[in-house]
MOPAC internal coordinates of N, CA, C and O (Angstrom, degrees):
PM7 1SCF
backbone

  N    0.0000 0     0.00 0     0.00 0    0    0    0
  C    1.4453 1     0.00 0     0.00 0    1    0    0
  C    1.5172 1   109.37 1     0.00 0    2    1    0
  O    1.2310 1   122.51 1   -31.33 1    3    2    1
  N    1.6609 1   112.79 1   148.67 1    3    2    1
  C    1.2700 1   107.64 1  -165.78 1    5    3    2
  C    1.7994 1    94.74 1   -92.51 1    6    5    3
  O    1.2310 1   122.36 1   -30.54 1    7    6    5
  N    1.5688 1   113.08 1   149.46 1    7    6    5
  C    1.3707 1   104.90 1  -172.67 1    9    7    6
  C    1.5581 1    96.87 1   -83.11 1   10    9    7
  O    1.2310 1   111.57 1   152.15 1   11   10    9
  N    1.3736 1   133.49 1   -27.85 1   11   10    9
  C    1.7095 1   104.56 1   172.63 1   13   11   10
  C    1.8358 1   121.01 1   -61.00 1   14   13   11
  O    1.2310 1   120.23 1   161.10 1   15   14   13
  N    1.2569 1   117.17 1   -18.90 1   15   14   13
  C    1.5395 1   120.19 1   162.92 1   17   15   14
  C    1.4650 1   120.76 1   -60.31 1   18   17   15
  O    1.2310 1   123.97 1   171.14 1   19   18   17
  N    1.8847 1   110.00 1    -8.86 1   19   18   17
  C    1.5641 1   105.03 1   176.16 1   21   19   18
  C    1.5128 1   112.37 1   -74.81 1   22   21   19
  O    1.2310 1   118.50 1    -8.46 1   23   22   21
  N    1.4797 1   120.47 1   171.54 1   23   22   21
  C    0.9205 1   137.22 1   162.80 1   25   23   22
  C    1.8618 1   118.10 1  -113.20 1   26   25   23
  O    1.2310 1   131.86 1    -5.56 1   27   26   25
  N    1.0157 1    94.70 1   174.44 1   27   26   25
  C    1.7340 1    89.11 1  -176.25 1   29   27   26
  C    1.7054 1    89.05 1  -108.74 1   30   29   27
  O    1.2310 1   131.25 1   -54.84 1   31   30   29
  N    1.7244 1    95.90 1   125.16 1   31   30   29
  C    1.5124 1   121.38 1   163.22 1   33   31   30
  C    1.4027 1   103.46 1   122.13 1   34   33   31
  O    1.2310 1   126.28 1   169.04 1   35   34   33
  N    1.7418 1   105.53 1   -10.96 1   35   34   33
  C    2.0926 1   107.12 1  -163.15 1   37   35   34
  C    1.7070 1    80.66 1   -63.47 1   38   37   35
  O    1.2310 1   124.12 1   -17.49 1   39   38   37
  N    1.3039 1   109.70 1   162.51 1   39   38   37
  C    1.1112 1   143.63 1   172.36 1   41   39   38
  C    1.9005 1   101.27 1  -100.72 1   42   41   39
  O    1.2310 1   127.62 1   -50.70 1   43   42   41
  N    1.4422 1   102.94 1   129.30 1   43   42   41
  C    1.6060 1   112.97 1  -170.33 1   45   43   42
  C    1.9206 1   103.71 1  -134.53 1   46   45   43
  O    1.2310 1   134.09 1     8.06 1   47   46   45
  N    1.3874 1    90.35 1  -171.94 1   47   46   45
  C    1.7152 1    99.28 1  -170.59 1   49   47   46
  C    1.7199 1    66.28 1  -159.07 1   50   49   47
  O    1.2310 1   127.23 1   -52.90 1   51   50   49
  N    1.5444 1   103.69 1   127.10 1   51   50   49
  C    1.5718 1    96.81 1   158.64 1   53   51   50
  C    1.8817 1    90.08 1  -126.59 1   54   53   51
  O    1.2310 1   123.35 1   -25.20 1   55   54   53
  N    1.2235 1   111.18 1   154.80 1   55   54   53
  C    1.6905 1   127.78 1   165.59 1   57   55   54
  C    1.2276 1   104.75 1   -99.41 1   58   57   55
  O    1.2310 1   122.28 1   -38.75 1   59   58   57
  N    1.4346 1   113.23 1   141.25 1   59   58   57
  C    1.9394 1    97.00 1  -170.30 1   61   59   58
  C    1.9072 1    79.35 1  -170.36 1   62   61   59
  O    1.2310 1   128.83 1   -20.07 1   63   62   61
  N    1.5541 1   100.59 1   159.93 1   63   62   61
  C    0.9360 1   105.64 1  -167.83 1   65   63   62
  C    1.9180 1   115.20 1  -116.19 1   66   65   63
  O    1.2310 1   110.92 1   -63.74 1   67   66   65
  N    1.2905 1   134.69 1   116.26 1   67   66   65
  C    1.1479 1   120.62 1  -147.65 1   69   67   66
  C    1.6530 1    90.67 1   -93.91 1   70   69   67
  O    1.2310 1   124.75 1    -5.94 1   71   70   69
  N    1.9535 1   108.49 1   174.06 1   71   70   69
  C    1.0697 1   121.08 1   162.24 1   73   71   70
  C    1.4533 1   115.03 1   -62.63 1   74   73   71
  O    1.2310 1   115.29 1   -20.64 1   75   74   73
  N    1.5308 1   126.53 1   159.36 1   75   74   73
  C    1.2359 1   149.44 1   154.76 1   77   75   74
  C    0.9803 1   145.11 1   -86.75 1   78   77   75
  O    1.2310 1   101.01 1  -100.83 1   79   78   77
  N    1.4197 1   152.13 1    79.17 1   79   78   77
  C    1.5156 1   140.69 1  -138.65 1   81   79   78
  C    1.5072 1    83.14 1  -148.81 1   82   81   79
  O    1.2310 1   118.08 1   -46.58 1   83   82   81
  N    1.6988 1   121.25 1   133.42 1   83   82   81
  C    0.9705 1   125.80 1   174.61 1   85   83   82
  C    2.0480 1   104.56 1  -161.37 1   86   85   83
  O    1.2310 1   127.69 1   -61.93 1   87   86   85
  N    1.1392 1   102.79 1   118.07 1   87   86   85
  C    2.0911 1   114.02 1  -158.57 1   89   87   86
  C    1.6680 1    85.51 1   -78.88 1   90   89   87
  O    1.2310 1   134.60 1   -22.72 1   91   90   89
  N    1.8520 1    89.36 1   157.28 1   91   90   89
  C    1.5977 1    90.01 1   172.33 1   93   91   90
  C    1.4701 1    93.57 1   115.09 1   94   93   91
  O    1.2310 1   130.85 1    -4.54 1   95   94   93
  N    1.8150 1    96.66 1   175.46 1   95   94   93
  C    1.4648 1    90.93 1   176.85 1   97   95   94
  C    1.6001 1   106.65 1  -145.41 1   98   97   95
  O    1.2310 1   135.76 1    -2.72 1   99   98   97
  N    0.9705 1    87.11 1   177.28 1   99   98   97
  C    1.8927 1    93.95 1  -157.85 1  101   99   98
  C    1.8253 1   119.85 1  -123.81 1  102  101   99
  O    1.2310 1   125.36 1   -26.91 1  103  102  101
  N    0.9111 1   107.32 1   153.09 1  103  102  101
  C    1.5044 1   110.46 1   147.07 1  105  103  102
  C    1.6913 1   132.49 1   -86.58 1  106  105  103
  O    1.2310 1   113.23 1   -40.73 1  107  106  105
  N    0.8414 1   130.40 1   139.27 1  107  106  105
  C    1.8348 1   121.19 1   166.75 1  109  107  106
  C    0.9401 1   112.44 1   -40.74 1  110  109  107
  O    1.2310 1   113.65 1   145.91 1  111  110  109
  N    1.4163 1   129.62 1   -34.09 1  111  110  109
  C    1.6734 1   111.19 1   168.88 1  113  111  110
  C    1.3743 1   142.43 1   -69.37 1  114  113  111
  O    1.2310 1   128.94 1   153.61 1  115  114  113
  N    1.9744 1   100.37 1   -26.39 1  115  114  113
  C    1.2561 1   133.41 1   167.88 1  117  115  114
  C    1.2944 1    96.40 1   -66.64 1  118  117  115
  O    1.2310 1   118.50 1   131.43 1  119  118  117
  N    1.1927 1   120.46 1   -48.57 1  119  118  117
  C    1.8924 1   104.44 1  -166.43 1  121  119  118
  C    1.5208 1   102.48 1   -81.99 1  122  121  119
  O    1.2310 1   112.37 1   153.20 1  123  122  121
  N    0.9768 1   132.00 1   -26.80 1  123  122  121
  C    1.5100 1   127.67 1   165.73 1  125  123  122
  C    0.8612 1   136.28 1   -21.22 1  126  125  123
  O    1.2310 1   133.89 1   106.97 1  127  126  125
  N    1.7803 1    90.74 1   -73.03 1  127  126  125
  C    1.5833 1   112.33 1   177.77 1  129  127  126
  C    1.3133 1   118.13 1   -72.41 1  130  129  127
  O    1.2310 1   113.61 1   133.40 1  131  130  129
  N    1.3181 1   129.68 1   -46.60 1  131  130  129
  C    1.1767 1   156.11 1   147.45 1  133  131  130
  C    2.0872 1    95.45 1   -17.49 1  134  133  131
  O    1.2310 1   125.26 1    93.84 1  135  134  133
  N    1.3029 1   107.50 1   -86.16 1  135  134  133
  C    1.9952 1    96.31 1   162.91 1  137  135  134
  C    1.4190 1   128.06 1   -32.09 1  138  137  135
  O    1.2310 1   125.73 1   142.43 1  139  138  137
  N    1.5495 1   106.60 1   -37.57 1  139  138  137
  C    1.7627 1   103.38 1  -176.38 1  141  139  138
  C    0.9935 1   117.87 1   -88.37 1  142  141  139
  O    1.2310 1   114.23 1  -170.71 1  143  142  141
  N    1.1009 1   128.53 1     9.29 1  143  142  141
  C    1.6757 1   136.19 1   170.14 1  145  143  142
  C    1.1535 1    92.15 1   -69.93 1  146  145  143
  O    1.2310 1   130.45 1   -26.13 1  147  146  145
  N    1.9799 1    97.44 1   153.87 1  147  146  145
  C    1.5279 1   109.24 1  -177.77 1  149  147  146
  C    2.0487 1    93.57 1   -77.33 1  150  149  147
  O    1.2310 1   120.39 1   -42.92 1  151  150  149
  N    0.9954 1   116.87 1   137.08 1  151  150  149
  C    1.7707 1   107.94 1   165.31 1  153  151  150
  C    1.7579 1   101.45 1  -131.80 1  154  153  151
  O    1.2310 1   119.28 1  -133.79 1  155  154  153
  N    1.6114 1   118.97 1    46.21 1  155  154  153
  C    1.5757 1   113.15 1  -172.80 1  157  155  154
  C    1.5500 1    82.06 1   -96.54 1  158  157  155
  O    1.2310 1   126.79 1   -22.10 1  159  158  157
  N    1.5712 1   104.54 1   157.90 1  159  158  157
  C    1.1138 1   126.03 1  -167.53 1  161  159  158
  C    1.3441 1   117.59 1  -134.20 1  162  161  159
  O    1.2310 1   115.55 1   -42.45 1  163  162  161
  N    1.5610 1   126.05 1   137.55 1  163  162  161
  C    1.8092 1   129.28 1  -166.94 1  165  163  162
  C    1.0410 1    84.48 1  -127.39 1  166  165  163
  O    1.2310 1   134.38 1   -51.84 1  167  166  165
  N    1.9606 1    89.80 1   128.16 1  167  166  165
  C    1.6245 1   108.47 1   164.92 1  169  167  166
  C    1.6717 1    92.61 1  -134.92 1  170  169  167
  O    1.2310 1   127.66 1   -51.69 1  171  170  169
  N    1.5479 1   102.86 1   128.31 1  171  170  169
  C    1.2149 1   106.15 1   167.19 1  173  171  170
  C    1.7341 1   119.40 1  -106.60 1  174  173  171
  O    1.2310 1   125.52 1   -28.66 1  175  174  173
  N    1.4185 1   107.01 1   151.34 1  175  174  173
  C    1.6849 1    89.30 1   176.35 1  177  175  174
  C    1.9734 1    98.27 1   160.04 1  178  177  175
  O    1.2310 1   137.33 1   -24.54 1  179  178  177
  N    1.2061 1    84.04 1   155.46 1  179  178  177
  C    1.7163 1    92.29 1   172.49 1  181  179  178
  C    1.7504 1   121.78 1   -38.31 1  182  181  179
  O    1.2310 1   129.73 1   -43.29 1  183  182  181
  N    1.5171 1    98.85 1   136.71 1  183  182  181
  C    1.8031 1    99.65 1   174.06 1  185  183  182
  C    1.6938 1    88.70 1   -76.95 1  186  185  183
  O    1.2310 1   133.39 1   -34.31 1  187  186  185
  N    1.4441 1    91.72 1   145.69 1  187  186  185
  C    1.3175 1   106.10 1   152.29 1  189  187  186
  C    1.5270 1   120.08 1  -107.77 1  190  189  187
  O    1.2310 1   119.46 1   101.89 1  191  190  189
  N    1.0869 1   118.63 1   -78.11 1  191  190  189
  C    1.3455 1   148.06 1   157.85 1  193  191  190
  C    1.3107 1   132.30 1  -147.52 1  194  193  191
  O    1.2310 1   115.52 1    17.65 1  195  194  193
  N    1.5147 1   126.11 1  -162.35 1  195  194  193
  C    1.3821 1   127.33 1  -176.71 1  197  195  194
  C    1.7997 1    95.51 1  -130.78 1  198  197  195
  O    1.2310 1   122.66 1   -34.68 1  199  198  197
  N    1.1349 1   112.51 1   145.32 1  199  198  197
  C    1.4633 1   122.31 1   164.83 1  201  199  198
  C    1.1120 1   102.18 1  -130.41 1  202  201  199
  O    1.2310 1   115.92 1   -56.03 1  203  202  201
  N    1.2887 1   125.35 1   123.97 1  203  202  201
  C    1.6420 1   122.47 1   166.67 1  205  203  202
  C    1.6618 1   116.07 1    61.97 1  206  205  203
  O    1.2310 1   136.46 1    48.86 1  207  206  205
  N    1.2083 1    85.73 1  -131.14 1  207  206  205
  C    1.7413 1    88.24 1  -176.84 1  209  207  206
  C    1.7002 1   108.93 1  -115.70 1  210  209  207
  O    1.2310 1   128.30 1  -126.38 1  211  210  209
  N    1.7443 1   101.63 1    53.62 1  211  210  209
  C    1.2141 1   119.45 1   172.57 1  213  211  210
  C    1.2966 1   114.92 1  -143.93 1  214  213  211
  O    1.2310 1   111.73 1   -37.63 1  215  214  213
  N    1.2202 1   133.19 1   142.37 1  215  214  213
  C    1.1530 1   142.52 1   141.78 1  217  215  214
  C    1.6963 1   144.29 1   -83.42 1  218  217  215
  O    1.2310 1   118.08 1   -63.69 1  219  218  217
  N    1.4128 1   121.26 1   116.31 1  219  218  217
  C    1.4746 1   124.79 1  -152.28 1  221  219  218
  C    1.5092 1   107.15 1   -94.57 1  222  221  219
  O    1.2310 1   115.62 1   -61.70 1  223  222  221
  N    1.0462 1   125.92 1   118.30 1  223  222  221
  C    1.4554 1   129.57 1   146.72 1  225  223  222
  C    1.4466 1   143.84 1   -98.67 1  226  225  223
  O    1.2310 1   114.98 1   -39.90 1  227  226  225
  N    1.3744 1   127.13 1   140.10 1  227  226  225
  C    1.6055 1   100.78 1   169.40 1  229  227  226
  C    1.6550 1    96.46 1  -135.11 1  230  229  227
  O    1.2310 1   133.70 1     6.13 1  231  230  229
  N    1.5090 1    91.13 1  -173.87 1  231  230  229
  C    1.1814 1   121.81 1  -147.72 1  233  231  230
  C    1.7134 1   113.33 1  -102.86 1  234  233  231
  O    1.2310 1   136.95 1   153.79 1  235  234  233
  N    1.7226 1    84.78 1   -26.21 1  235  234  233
  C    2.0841 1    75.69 1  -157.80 1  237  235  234
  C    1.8104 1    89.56 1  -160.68 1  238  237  235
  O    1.2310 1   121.22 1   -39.67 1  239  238  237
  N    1.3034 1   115.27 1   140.33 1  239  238  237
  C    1.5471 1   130.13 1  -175.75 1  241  239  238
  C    1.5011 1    99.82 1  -111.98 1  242  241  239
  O    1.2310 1   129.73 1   -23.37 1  243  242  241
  N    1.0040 1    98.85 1   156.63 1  243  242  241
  C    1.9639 1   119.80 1   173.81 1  245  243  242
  C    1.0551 1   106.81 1   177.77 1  246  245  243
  O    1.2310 1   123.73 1   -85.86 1  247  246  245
  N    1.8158 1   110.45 1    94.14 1  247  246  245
  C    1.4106 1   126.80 1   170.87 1  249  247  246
  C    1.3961 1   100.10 1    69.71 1  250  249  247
  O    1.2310 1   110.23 1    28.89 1  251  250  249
  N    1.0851 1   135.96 1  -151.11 1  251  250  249
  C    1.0179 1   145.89 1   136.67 1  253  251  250
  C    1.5742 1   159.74 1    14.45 1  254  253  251
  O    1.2310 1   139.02 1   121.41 1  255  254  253
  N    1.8391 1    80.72 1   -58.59 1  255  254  253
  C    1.7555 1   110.09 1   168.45 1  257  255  254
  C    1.7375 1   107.94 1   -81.79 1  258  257  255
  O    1.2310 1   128.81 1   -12.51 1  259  258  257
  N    0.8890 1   100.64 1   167.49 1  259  258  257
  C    1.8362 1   112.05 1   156.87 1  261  259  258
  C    1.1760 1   119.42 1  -151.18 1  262  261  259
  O    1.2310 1   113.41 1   -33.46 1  263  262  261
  N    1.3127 1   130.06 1   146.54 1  263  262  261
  C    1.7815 1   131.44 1  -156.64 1  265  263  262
  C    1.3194 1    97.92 1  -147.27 1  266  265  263
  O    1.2310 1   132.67 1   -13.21 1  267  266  265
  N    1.0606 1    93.12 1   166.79 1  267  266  265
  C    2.4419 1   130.27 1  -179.67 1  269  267  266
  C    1.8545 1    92.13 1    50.59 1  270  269  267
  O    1.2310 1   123.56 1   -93.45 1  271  270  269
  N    1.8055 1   110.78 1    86.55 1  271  270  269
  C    1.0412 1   115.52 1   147.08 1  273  271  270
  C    0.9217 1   113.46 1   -73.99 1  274  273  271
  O    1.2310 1   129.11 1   -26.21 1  275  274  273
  N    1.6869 1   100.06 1   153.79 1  275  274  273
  C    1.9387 1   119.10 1   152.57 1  277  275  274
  C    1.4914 1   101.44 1  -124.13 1  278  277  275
  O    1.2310 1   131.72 1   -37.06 1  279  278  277
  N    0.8332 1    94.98 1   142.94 1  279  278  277
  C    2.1457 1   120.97 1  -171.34 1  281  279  278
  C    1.6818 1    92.78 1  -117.81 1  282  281  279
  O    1.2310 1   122.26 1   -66.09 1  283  282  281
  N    0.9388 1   113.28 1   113.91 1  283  282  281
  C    1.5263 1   139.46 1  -173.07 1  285  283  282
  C    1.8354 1   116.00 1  -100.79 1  286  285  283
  O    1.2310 1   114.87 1  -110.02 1  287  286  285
  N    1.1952 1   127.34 1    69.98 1  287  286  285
  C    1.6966 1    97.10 1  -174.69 1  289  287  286
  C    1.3040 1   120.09 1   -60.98 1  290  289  287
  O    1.2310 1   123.13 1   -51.04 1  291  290  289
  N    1.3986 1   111.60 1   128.96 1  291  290  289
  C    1.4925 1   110.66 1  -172.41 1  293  291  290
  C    1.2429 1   108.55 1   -46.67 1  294  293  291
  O    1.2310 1   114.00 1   130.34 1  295  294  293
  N    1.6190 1   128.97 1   -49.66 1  295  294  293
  C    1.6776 1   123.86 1  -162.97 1  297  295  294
  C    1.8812 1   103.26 1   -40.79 1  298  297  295
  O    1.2310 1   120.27 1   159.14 1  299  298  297
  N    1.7237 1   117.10 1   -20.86 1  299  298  297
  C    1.4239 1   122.96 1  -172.91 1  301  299  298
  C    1.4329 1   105.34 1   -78.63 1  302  301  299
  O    1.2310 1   124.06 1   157.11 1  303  302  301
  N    1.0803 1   109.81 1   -22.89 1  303  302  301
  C    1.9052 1   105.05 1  -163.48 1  305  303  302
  C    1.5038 1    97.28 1   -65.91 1  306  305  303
  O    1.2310 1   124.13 1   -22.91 1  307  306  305
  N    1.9079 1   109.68 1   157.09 1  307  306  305
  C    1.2047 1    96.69 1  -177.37 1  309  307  306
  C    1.8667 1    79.37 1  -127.80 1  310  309  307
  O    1.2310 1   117.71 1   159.32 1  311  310  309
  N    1.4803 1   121.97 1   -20.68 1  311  310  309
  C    1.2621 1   125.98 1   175.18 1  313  311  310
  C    1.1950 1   122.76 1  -159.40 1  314  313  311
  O    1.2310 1   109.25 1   -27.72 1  315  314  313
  N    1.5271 1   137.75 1   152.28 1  315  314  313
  C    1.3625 1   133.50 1   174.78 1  317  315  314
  C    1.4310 1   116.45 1  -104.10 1  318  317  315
  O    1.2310 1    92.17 1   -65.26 1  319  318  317
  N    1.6474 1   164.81 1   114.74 1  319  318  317
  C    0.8768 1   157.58 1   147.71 1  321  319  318
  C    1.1517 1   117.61 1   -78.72 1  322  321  319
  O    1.2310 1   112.18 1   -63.22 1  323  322  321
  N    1.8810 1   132.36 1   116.78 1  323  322  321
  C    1.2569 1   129.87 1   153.10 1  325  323  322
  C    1.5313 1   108.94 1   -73.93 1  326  325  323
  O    1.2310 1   132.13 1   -55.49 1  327  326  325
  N    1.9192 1    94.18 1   124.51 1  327  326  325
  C    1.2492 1   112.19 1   158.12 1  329  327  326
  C    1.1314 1   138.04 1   -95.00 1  330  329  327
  O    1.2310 1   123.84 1   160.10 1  331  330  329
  N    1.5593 1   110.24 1   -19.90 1  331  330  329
  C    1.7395 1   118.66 1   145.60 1  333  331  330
  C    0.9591 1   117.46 1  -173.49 1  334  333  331
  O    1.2310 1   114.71 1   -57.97 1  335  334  333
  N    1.4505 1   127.63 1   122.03 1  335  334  333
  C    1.2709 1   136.85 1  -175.82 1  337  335  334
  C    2.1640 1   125.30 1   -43.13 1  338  337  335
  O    1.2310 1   130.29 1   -38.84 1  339  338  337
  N    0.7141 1    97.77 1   141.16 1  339  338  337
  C    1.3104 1   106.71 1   164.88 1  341  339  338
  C    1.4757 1   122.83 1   -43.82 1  342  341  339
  O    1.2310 1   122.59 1   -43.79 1  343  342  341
  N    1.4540 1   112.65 1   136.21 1  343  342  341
  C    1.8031 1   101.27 1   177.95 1  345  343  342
  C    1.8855 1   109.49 1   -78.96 1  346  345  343
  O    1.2310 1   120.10 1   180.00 1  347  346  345

């Protein structure tokens, strides 16, 4: 799904791919394998909006407020799934 087709409140599943940081030291084979691991990542949760070259989600409503964002940089997304639209 394209993220300008969201609405604010749809309920999503985005796949996105996180950073890597791991101390110590390695061989090329260690870091290899260590790269070919799956590391894609599911965050589900309310659209908020987009700022820039991010995408906003949250987690939880009360009245008014809404709380526990995740800020997504799009260059990470690998897909968007609507799980149910907004009323």
């Amino acid at each position: 799904m394209k993220i300008s087709k969201l609405k604010k409140g749809d309920i999503v599943l985005i796949t996105w791919i996180d950073s890597i940081a791991k101390g110590g030291w390695y061989s090329e084979r260690e870091i290899e394998d260590f790269i070919e691991c799956d590391k894609d990542c599911y965050t589900a949760g309310y659209f908020y909006r987009t700022i820039n070259q991010f995408i906003i989600l949250y987690m939880n409503t009360y009245g008014d407020e809404i709380g526990n964002l995740t800020i997504i940089p799009k260059t990470a997304i690998i897909n968007i799934k609507l799980l149910k639209r907004s009323k």
